[in-house]
N, C-alpha and C positions, 0 to 999 in steps of 0.2 A: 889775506888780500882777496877779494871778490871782484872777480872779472865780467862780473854782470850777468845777463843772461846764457853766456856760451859756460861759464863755471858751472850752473848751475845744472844745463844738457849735461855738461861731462861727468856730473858727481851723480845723476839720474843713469845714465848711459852705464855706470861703473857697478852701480849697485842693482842695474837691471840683470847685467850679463852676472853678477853675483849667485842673483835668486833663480836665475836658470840653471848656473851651475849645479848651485844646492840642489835644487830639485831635478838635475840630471842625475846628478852621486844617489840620492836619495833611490830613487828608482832602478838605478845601479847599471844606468848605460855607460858609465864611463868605465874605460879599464881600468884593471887590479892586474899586480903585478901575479906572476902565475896563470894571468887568464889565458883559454887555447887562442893559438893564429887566428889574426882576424878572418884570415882566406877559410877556416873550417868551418865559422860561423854563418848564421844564413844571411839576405842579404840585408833584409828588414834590421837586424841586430848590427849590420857592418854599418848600415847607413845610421843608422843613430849614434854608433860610436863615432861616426866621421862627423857626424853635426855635432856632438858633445866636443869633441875635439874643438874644431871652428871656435866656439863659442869661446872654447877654456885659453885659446892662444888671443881670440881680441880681448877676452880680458884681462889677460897679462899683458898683453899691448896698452890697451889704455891706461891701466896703472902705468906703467911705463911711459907715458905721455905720447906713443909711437902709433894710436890708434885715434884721430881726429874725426869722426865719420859726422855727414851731413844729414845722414838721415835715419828711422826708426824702425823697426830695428835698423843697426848697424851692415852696411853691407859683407860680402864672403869677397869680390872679385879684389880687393886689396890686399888683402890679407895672402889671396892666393897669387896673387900676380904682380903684386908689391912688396909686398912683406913688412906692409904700415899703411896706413890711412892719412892724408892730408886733406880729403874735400871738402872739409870744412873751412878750415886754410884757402883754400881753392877760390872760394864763392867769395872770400873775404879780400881777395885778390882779382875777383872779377875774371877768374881764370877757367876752364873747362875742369868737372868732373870726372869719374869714372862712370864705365857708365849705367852700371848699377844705382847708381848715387843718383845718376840723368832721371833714371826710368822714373824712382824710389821718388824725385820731386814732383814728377810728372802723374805720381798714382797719390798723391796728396801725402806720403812723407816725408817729407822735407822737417829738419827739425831746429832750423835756424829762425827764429822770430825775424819780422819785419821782410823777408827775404819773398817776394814773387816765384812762384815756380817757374814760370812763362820767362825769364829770366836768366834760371838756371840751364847751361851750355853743358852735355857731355862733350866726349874727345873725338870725337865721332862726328858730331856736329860741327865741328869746328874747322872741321879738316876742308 
């Protein structure tokens, strides 16, 4: 079944956060088991293992159908302070983003077809 254009964001979205994975492992920022404490490493190596991270949980999210994000890249502020993504959902409901998702329409990534940025409400805004 083809849900039109939002199927099509999602199956791009999936195999995006994919190719980033691969090429995080590849490069080899993601942990390996036996690797030392993050805290001994420096912080350049901490910070990349924490964006590898990010990445490898929204795209276990998104397979999981639990990561709906509005916009491109996919935002962090759900993931962290949600623990899932609905903004897509959201916009489809006429409903306030996060505001990540706010900014992310507002800087020309918005990844919804047909959808006005000028349009799109964070939560923030709303209040």
């Amino acid at each position: 079944m083809n849900d039109g254009p939002r199927s099509s964001i999602k199956s791009a979205s999936i195999f995006s956060a994919f190719l980033f994975l691969a090429g995080m492992s590849w490069l080899g920022c993601v942990r390996e088991t036996g690797s030392p404490p993050l805290d001994t490493l420096p912080t350049e190596e901490q910070v990349a293992i924490a964006k590898a991270d990010v990445e490898i949980a929204k795209a276990s999210m998104m397979r999981d159908g639990k990561y709906n994000c509005c916009i491109k890249p996919a935002c962090d502020r759900c993931l962290l302070k949600a623990k899932g993504c609905a903004c897509a959902d959201m916009i489809d409901a006429d409903q306030p983003v996060c505001t990540d998702c706010g900014l992310g329409w507002k800087n020309g990534n918005g990844s919804i077809p047909d959808v006005e940025p000028s349009e799109v409400k964070n939560v923030l805004e709303s209040r």
